[in-house]
C-alpha positions as CSV (number, residue, x, y, z in Angstrom):
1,X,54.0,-12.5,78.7
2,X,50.2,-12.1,79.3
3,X,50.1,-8.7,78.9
4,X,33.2,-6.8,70.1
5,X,30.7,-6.9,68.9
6,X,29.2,-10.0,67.6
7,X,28.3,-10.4,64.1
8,X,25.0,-12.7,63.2
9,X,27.1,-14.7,60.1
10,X,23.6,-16.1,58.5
11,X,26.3,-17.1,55.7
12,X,28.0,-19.6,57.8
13,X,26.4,-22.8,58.2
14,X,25.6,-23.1,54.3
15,X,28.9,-21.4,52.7
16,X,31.6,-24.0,53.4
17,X,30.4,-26.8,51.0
18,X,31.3,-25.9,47.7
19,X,35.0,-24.6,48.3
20,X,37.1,-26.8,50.3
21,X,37.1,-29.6,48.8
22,X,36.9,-28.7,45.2
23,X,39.9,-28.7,42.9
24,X,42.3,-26.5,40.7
25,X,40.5,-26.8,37.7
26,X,37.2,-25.9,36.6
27,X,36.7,-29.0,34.3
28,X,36.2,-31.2,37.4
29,X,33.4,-33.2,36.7
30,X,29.9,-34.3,38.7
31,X,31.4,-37.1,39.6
32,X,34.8,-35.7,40.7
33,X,32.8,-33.3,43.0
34,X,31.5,-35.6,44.6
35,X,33.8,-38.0,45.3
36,X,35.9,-35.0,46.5
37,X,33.3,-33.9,48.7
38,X,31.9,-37.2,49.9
39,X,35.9,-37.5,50.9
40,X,36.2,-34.0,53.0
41,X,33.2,-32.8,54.3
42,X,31.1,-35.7,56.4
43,X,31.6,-35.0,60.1
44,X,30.9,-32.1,62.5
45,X,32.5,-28.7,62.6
46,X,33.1,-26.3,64.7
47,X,32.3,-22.3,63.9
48,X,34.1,-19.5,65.1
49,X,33.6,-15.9,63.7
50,X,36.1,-13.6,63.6
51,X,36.8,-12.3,66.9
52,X,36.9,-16.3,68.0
53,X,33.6,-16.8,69.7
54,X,32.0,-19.7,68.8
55,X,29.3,-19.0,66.2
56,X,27.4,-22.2,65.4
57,X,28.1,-26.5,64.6
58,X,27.6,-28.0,61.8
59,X,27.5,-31.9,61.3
60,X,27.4,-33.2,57.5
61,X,27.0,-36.6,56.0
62,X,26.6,-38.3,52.8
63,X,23.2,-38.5,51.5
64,X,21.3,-39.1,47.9
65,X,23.6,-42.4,47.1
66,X,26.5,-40.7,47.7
67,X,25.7,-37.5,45.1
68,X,25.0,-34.9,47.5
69,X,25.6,-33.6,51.3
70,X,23.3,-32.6,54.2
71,X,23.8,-31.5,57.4
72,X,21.6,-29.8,60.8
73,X,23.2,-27.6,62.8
74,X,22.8,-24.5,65.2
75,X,23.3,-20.8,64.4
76,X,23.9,-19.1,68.0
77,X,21.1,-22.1,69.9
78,X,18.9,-21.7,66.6
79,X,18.2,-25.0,64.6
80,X,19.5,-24.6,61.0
81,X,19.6,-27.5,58.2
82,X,21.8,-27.2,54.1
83,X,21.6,-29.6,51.7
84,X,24.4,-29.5,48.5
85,X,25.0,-31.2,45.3
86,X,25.4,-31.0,41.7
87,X,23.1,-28.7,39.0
88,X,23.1,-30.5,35.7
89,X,21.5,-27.9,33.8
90,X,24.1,-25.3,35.4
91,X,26.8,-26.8,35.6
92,X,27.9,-25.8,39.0
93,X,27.9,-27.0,42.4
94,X,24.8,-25.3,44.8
95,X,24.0,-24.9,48.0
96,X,20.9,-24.1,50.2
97,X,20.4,-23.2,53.5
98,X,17.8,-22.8,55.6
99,X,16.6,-21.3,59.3
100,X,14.0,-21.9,62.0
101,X,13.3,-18.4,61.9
102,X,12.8,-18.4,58.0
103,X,16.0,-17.2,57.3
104,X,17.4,-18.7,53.8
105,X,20.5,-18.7,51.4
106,X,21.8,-19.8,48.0
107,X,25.4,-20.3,46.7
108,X,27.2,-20.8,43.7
109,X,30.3,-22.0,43.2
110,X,31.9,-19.9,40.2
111,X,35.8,-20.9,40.5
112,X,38.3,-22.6,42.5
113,X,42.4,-22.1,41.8
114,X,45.3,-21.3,43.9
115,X,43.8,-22.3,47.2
116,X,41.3,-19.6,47.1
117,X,37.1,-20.6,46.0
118,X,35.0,-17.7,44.9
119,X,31.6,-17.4,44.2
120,X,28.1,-15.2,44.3
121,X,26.0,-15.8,47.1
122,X,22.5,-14.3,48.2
123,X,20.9,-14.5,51.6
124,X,17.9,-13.4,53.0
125,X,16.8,-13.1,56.9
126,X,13.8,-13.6,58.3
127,X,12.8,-10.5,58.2
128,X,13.6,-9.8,54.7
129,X,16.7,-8.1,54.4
130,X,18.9,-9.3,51.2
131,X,22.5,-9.6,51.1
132,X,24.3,-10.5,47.9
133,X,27.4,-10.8,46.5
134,X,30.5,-12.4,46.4
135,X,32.5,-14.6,48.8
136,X,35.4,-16.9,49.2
137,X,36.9,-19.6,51.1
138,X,40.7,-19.4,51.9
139,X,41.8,-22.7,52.7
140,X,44.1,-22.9,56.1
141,X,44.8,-26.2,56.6
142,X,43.3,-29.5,56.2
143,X,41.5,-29.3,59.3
144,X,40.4,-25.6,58.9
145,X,39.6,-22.8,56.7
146,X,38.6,-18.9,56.2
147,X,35.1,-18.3,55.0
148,X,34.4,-14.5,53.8
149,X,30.5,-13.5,53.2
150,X,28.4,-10.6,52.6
151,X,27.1,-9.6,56.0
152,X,23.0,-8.8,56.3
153,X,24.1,-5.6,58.8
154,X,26.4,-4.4,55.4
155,X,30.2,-4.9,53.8
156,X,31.3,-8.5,54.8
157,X,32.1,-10.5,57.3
158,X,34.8,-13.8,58.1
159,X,34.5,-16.8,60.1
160,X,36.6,-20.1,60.7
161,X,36.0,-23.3,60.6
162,X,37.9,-26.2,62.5
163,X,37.4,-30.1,62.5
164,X,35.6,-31.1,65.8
165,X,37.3,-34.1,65.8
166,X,40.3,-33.3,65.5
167,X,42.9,-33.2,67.5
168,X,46.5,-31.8,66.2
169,X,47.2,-28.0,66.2
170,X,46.2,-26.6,62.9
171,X,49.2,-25.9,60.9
172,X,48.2,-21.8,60.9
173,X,48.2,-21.9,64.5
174,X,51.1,-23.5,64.8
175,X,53.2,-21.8,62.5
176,X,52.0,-18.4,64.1
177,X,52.7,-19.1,67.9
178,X,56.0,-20.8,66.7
179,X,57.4,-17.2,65.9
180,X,57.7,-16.6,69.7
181,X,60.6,-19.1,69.9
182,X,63.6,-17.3,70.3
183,X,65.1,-14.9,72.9
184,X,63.5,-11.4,73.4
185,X,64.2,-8.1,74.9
186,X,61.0,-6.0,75.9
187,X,60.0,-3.1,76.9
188,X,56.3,-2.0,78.2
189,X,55.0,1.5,78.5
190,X,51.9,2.6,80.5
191,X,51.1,6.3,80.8
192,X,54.4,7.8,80.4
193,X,56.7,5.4,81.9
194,X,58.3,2.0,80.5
195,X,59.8,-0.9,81.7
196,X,61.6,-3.8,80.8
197,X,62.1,-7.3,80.8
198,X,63.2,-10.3,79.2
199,X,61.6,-12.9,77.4
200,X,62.5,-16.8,75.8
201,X,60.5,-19.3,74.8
202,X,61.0,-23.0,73.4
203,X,58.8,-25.4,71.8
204,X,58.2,-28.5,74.2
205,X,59.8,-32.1,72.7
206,X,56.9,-32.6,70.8
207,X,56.2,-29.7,69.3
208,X,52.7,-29.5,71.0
209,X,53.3,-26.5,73.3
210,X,55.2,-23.5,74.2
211,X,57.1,-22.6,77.3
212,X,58.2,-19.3,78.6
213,X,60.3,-17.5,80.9
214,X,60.3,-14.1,81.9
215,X,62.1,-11.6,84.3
216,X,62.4,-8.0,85.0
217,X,60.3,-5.3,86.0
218,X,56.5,-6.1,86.5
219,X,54.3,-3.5,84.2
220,X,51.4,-4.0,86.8
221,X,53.4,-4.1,90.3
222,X,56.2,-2.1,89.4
223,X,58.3,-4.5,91.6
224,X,61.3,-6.7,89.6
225,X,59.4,-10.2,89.3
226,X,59.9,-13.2,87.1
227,X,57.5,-15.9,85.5
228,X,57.2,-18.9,83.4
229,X,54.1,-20.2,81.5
230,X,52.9,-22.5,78.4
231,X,51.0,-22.3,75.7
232,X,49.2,-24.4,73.4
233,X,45.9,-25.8,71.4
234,X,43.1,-26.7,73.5
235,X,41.8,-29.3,70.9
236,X,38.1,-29.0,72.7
237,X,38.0,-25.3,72.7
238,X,39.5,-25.1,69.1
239,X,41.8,-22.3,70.1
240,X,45.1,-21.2,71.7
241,X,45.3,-21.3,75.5
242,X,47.6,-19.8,78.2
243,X,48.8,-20.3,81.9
244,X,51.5,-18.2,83.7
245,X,52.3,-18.3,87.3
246,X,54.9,-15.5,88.5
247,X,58.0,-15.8,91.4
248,X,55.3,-13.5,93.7
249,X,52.1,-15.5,93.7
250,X,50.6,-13.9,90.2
251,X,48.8,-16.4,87.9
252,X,47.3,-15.7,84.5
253,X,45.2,-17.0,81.9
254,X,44.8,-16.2,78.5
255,X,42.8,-17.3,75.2
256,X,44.5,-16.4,72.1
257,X,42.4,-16.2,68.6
258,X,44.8,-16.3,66.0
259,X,43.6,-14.6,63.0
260,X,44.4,-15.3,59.1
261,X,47.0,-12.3,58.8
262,X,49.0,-13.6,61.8
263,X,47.7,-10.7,64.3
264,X,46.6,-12.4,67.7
265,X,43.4,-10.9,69.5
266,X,44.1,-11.9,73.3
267,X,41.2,-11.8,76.6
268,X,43.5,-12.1,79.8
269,X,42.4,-12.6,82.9
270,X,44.6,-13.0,86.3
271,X,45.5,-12.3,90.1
272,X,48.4,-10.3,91.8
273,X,49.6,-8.7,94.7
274,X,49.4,-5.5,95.1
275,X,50.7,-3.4,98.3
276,X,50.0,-6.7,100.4
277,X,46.1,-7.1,98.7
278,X,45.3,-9.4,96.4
279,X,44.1,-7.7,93.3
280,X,41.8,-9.4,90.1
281,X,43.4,-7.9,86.6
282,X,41.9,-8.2,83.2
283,X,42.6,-7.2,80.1
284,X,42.5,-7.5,76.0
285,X,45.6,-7.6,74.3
286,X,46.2,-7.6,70.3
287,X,49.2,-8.8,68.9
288,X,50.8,-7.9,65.9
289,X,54.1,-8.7,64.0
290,X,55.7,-6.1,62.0
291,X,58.4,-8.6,61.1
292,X,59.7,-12.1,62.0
293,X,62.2,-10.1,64.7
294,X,59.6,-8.0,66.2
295,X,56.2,-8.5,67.8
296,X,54.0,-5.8,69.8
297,X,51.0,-6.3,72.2
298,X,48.4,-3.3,73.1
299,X,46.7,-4.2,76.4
300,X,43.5,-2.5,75.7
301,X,40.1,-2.7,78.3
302,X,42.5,-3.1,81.6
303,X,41.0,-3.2,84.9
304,X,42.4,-3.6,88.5
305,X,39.8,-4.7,91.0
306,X,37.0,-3.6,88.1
307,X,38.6,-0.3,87.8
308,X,39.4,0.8,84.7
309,X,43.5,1.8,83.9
310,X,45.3,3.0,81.2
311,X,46.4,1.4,78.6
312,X,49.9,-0.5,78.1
313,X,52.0,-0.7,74.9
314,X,54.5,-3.7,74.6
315,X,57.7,-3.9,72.0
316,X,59.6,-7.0,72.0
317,X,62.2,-7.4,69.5
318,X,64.4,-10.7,68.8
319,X,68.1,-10.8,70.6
320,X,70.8,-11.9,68.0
């Protein structure tokens, strides 16, 4: 079943206050605000940017009697601090945010409905470059969300955020590895030639994991082979983790980062045998779903030994 450049978010450790925890209705008072945020937001987070390295921690608590937020952090090692609360005069809830290296940012929040909190923000590094604009905050789950910013390098850029304390799979997580349960017929191509194999998984009793069994013919041996394996949220690491160990000796070990459309982005790394040797393989897999009965992985940046090989296109589709 095994089968990037980072981008500096500046936007991240100030953006997230005014748009989780608001409601649907722009009347909501001062003191609504508050007592919504004062609810949600004290406690640390955990930031991931879009290709699921971890970006920064935040940690948040109540401060001002109650009436606003603040919270240090780290940006990549660097220190950070924000501070939030309510403009009178405006009307609207603010944010600033500030960097050791003199980096700064403001945020408005401008409207909240349907799950979905918009607003204009403007940001500027520390060595002067502006970016403004708008941005929004796609809520996920009660333990995470989807942040979308203007980006200082240009165009815009997303991160996530997910509860450091907590423990239970987040219900987008969840819901997306729970599409593997089922019974699948696959085949795998690699310059020219394809295999194919079979694949089911189950959720365990408790819903906390999957499990997986595979046989046919192995895309990396060429030899018939067959496997099992599990997969599930590593609460600590805030993201999906994988173990498989094969009938011949072959073990992997995955990371999957399971991004807001449902597509999976996937590092692997393992061991095999190979003509009696034992071999190290690696590579980086994207899944995608073009429907609930179909899912396809591209094993891209595959090495054998630290050589690089071609690439391997997988299409599994649902047995009826």
């Amino acid at each position: 079943m095994i089968v990037k450049p980072r981008i500096r978010s500046r936007l991240l450790a100030f953006v997230a206050f005014g748009v989780f925890c608001l409601g649907s209705s722009s009347s909501l008072s001062a003191g609504e605000l508050a007592e919504r945020i004062m609810g949600y937001f004290p406690g640390k987070w955990i930031i991931k940017t879009a290709d699921g390295d971890v970006g920064g921690e935040v940690e948040w608590s109540r401060v001002a009697g109650g009436k606003a937020v603040s919270g240090s952090g780290k940006q990549e090692g660097q220190p950070s601090f924000s501070m939030a609360g309510w403009d009178a005069e405006k009307e609207l809830w603010i944010h600033n945010w500030f960097e050791s290296d003199g980096t700064h940012g403001y945020l408005e929040v401008e409207s909240f409905a349907d799950g979905v909190y918009k607003g204009k923000a403007v940001i500027t590094s520390g060595d002067g470059k502006v970016a403004s604009g708008p941005w929004q905050n796609k809520i996920l789950d009660k333990n995470s969300f989807e942040i979308t910013t203007p980006s200082i390098q240009g165009g815009i850029e997303k991160s996530y955020w997910f509860r450091a304390d907590a423990n239970e799979t987040p219900r987008h997580v969840k819901d997306a590895i729970g599409r593997l349960v089922g019974e699948w017929s696959c085949e795998t191509t690699v310059d020219g030639e394809t295999v194919k194999w079979e694949l089911e998984c189950q959720w365990s009793p408790d819903e906390s994991s999957i499990t997986y069994n595979w046989s046919g013919t192995d895309i990396v041996t060429g030899q018939t082979n067959s496997g099992s394996g599990i997969l599930g949220w590593d609460a600590v690491k805030q993201l999906v983790v994988e173990l498989e160990i094969d009938a011949d000796g072959s073990t992997y070990r995955s990371t999957h980062h399971i991004l807001e459309n449902g597509d999976w982005t996937s590092p692997t790394k393992g061991s095999t045998i190979i003509d009696g040797k034992r071999v190290h393989v690696e590579s980086h897999r994207v899944f995608t779903w073009p429907s609930n009965d179909e899912w396809r992985g591209r094993d891209t940046k595959r090495m054998i030994d630290g050589v690089p090989v071609e690439e391997t296109t997988t299409v599994c589709k649902r047995k009826n």
